[in-house]
Phi, psi and omega in degrees: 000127165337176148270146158073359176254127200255148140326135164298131210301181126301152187321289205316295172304349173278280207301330159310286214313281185335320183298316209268312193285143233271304199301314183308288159354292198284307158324290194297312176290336156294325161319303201292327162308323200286329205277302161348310181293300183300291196295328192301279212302329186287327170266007158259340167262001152099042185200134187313124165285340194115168145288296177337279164335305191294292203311279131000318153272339173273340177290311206295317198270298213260342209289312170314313205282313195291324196276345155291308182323314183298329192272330166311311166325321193101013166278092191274142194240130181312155190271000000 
């Protein structure tokens, strides 16, 4: 191998990095809210509403209020 020349990551060290990133962290934790959402809403109307559905109703009512909260927290959310 050359000097200064580094080897391409591995699947494995890509999928860590992704794993690792503020932006994925944040991915995951809204999915978890949506589904919250999605299980609430499914029981109230007293039927699976869907993900779409959840997703869309939870971006129209919730998304602004949770993602300032995450930021009063100290939890930073990409713009």
């Amino acid at each position: 191998m050359e000097e200064g020349r580094r080897m391409p990551p591995t699947q494995e060290e890509r999928t860590q990095f992704v794993k690792n990133s503020v932006l994925y962290k944040e991915f995951l934790a809204e999915r978890e809210e949506i589904l919250k959402h999605k299980w609430i809403e499914s029981e109230k109307a007293g039927a699976d509403i869907g993900f779409e559905k959840a997703l869309l109703d939870w971006i129209v009512k919730h998304r602004s209020n949770w993602r300032d909260k995450r930021m009063k927290e100290g939890t930073k959310t990409p713009s």
